[in-house]
C-alpha positions in Angstrom: 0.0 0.0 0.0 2.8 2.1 0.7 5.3 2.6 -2.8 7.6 5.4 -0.9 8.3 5.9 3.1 10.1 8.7 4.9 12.1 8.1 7.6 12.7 10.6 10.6 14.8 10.3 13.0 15.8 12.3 16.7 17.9 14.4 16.1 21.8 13.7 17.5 20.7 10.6 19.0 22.9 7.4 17.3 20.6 4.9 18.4 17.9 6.6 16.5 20.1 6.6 13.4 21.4 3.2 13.5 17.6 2.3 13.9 17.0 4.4 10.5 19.2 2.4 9.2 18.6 -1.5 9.7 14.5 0.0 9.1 15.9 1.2 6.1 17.5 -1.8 4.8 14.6 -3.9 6.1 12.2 -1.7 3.6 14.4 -2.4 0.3 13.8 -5.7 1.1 9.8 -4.9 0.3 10.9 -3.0 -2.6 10.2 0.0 -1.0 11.7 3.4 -1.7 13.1 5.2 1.5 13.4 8.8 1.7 15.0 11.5 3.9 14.9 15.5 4.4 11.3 17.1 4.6 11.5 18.6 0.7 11.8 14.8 -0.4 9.4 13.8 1.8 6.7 15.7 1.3 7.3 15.0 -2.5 7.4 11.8 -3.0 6.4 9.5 0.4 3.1 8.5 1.1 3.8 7.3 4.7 6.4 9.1 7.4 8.3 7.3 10.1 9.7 8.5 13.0 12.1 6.6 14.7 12.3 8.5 18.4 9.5 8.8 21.1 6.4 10.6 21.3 8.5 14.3 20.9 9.6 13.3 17.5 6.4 13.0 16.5 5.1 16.4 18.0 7.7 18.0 15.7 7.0 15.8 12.9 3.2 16.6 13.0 3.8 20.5 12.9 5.6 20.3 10.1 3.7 18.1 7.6 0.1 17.9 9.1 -1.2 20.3 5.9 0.4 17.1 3.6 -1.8 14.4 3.9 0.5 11.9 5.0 0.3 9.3 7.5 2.6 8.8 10.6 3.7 6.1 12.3 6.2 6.0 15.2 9.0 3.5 16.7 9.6 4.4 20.1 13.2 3.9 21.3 12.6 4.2 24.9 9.3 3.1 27.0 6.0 2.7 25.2 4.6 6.0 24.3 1.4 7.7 23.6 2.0 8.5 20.1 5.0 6.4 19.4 4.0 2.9 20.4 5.9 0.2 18.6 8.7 -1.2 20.3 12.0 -1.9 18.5 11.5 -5.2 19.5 8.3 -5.6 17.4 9.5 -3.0 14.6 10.5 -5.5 11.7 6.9 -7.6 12.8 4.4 -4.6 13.0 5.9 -2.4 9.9 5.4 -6.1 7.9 2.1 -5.8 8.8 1.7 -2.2 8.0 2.8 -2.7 4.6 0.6 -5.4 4.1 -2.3 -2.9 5.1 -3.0 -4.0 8.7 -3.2 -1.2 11.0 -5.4 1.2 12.5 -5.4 4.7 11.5 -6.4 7.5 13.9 -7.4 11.3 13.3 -5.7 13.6 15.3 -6.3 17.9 15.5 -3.5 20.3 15.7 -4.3 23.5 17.0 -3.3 26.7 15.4 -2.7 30.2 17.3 -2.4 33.4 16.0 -0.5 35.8 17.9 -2.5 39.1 17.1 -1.7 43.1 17.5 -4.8 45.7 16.9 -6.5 43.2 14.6 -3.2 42.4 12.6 -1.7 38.6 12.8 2.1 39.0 14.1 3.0 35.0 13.8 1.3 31.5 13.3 2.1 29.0 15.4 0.8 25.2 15.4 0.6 22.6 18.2 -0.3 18.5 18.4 -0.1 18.9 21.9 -1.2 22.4 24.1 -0.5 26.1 23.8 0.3 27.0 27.1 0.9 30.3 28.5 3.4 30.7 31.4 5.9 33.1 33.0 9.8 33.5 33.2 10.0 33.1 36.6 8.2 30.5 38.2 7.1 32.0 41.4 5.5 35.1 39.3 1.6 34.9 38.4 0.1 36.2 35.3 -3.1 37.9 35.3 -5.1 37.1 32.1 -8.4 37.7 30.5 -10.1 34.3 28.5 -12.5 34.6 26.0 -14.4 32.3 24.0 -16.1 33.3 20.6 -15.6 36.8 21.5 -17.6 36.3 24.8 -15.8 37.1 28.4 -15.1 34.0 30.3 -13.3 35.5 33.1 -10.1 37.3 34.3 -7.2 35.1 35.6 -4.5 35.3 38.2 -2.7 32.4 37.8 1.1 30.3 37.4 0.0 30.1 33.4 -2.8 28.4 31.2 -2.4 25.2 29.3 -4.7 25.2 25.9 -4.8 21.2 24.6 -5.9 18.9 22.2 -7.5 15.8 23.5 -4.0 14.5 22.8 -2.3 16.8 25.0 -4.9 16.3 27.4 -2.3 12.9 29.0 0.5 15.7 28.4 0.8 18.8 30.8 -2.8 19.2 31.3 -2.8 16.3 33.0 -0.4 17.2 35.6 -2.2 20.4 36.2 -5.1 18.4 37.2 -6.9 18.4 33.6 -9.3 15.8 32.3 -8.1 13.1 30.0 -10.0 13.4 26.8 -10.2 10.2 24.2 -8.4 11.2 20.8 -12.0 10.8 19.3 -13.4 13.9 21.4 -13.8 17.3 19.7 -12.6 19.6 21.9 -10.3 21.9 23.2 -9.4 22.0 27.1 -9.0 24.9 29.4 -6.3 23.9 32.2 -5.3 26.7 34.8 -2.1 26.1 36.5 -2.4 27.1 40.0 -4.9 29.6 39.7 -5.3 32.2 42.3 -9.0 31.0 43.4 -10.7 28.1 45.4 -13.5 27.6 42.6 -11.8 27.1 39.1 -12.1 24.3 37.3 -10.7 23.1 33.9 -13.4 23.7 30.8 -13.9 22.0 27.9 -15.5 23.7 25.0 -16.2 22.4 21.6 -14.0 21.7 19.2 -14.9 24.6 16.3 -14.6 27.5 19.2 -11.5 30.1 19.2 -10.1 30.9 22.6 -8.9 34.5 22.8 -6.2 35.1 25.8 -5.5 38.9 26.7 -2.6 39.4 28.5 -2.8 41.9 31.1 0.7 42.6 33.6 3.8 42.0 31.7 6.6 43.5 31.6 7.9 40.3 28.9 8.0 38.3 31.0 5.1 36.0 29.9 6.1 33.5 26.8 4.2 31.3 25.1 5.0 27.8 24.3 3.9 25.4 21.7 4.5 21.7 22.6 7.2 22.3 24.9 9.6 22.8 21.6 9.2 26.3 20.1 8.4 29.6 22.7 8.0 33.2 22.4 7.5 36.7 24.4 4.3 38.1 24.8 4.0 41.5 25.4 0.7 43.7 26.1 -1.4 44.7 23.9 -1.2 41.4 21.7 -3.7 38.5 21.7 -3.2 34.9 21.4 -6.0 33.2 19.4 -6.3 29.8 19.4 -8.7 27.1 17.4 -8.5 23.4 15.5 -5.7 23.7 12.6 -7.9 23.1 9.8 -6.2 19.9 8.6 -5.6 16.8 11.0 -2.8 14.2 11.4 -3.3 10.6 10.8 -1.9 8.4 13.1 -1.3 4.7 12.2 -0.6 2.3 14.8 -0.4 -1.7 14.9 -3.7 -3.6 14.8 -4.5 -4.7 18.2 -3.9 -1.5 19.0 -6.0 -0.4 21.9 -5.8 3.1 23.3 -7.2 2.5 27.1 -4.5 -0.3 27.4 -1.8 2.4 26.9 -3.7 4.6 29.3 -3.1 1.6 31.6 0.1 0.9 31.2 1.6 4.7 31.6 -0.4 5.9 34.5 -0.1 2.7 36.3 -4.1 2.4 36.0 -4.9 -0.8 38.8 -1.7 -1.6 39.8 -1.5 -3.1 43.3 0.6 -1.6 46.0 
């Protein structure tokens, strides 16, 4: 099913690229064409793989999720959310991958615009959460959070974590978030250590735009997207978030099953 496969890999990381290679060698012997560097890949493959862990795969979503091409992820360390075969089961589960036996899964991306009197400053995308967070960690931010144009409240709070149902096992879990299927649509509302007694994370759906005013900084409040890219926020600019308009496709192996992962890395039922 698949003529042409890209292969990603972690960046400075050996055991990522001598992974590249034996999966590389392995696909020749299926007589099919491997490809490197995002130009070729977005060209000519019709399936990506990233051979890293699940922050590989963050970066690899950002930067082809308007291409239409499907991702599938070897995980060098412990199982992962988004990267879940092991490279003990690589050679098995890619076999049956090729051979069309898998499970694809539709993931959103969200998009934020970072906005100045009605004029767009910077696009940004995220698989993950948009979260926004001080310098200095014993510092509150005081933010106002709207919702299609309509006042939610005003925030004093460590920072604000904006997530996908994927991100929702991320960050916003920490922070006391709910954990949100990947077949929700929705976007989360997490507050990290807000300044109150009665705030609770929000879900909205999925089609809203969240509008975040900043309202004390002196920049000292960034912005960060996935943990990976961050910039300064200074007031008098908005950050606008909604769903990216296109979606990742996730492929995984065919028992796949997302509550057993869910299991495994929250230690769901374990005994003492």
């Amino acid at each position: 099913m698949f003529k042409t496969i890209g292969i990603i890999t972690k960046p400075n990381d050996s055991v990522s690229e001598d992974t590249a290679i034996k999966l590389s060698e392995f696909l020749l012997t299926y007589h099919v064409d491997v490809v490197s560097g995002n130009k070729s890949i977005i060209q000519e493959a019709d399936l990506i793989i990233v051979v890293g862990g699940d922050g590989s795969i963050l970066s690899t979503a950002r930067s082809f999720v308007d291409n239409n091409i499907p991702i599938l992820g070897i995980n060098l360390g412990r199982l992962g959310f988004l990267a879940d075969v092991s490279l003990t089961g690589m050679f098995d589960i890619v076999s049956e991958v090729l051979d069309g036996k898998y499970i694809k899964e539709e993931r959103c991306l969200l998009s934020c615009q970072i906005k100045q009197n009605n004029r767009i400053l910077d696009n940004f995308l995220a698989l993950n959460d948009v979260i926004i967070h001080r310098k200095e960690h014993l510092k509150m931010v005081e933010f106002d959070v709207y919702i299609d144009n309509k006042l939610v409240n005003n925030q004093r709070a460590d920072g604000l974590i904006i997530t996908t149902p994927t991100g929702s096992t991320a960050y916003a879990l920490s922070s006391g978030g709910p954990i949100m299927h990947p077949g929700v649509n929705a976007i989360g509302l997490v507050s990290i250590c807000p300044h109150t007694m009665s705030h609770r994370p929000l879900l909205i759906p999925g089609d809203s735009e969240v509008m975040i005013q900043v309202k004390d900084s002196d920049d000292g409040t960034i912005v960060s997207f996935d943990g990976q890219t961050s910039i300064v926020i200074k007031v008098g600019q908005d950050i606008c978030v909604r769903q990216h308009s296109s979606f990742i496709n996730l492929l995984h192996p065919k028992d796949y099953n997302y509550f057993e992962i869910i299991r495994s890395k929250l230690h769901w039922g374990h005994k003492l």
